[in-house]
N, C-alpha and C positions, 0 to 999 in steps of 0.2 A: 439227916442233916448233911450228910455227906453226898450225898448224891447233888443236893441246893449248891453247895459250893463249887460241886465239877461241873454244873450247869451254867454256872454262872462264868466259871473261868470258859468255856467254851464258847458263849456266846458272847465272852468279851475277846475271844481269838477271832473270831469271825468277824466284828466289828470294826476292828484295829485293822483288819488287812484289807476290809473293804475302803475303810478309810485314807489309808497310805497308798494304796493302788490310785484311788479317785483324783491324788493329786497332783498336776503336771509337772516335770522339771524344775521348769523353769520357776516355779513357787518351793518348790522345797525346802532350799536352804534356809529363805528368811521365817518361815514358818517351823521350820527345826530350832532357830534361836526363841522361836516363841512359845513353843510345844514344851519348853524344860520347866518352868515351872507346872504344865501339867502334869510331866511324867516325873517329878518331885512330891505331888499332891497322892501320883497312883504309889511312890514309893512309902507314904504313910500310911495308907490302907493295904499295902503289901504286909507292913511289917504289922500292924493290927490282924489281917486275916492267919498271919503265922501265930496267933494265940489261941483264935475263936473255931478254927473247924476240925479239933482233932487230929488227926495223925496226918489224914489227906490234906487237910486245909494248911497245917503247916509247909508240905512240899509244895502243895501250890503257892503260896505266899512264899518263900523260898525263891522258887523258880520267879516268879513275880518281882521282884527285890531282885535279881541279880539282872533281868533284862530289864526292868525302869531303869537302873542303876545305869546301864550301858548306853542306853539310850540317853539320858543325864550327859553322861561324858563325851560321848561322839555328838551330841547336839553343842555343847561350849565348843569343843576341838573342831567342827566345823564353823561354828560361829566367828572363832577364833580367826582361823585360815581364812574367812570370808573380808572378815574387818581387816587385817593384814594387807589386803590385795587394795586397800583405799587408804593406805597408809604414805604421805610422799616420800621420796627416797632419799 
């Protein structure tokens, strides 16, 4: 069962950077405001897989849950600074 769960965290390392490479600058930022409830939804099956795979599936849910988590936060704080910049003075 351990080995299914490193598999899986791998091939969803592999996806995620193909997918953030794939997209240009200039989309970024508004799709980073859009991307937080995704990476909100990967934060509950982070903290679900820190129950189900053992000793290894905890680290990796662990590790999981502290980078959705970051990605959470730097998606609002650029969202933030985004909307800020269309604010009048």
């Amino acid at each position: 069962m351990d080995i299914n769960i490193f598999t899986v965290f791998i091939l969803a390392v592999f996806v995620g950077v193909e997918i953030i490479t794939k997209v240009p600058p200039t989309l970024h930022t508004p799709l980073m405001s859009g991307s937080n409830a995704i990476s909100g939804i990967a934060i509950v099956g982070a903290i679900i897989s820190t129950k189900v795979g053992g000793e290894l599936g905890t680290w990796l849910g662990f590790t999981a849950v502290i980078l959705a988590t970051v990605n959470v936060v730097g998606g609002f704080m650029v969202t933030d600074k985004m909307l800020k910049m269309f604010k009048k003075k």
